[in-house]
N, C-alpha and C positions, 0 to 999 in steps of 0.2 A: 504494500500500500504506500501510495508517492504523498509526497505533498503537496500541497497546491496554492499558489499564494489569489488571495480573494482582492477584490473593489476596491480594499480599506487601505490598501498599494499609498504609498507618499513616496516613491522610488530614491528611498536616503540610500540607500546599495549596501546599507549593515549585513543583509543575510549574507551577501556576493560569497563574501569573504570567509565566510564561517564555515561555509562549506566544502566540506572532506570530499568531497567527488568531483565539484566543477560543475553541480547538476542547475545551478543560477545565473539568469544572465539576464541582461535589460531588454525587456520587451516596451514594446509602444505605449506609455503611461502609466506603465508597471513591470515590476521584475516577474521572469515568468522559471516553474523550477521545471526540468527536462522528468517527467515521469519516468521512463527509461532508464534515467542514469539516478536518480532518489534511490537513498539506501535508506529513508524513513526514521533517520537519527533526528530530527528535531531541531539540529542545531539551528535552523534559521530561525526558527520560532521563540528562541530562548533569547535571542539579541532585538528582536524586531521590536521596536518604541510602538507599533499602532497591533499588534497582533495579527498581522494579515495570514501568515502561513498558518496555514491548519491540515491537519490530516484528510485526507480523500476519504469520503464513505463508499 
């Protein structure tokens, strides 16, 4: 299960970096995370100031 970052996007680029795979990258008015390459560690979630990343259902 990936993560997914939602609306609540302010593209500060905090998760960019946190992430152990590479799976974050700047999409069109928000960072967007690569489902594919998420290994579902959280890290982005744990630095993001607005909470956007959340776990996929």
């Amino acid at each position: 299960m990936a993560y997914k970052i939602n609306d609540n996007c302010i593209s500060c680029g905090a998760c960019e970096p946190q992430c152990p795979v590479g799976a974050i990258s700047e999409g069109e008015g928000k960072y967007e995370i690569n489902p594919d390459i998420c290994v579902d560690c959280g890290s982005c979630a744990g630095v993001c100031p607005v909470g956007a990343p959340n776990p996929e259902k």
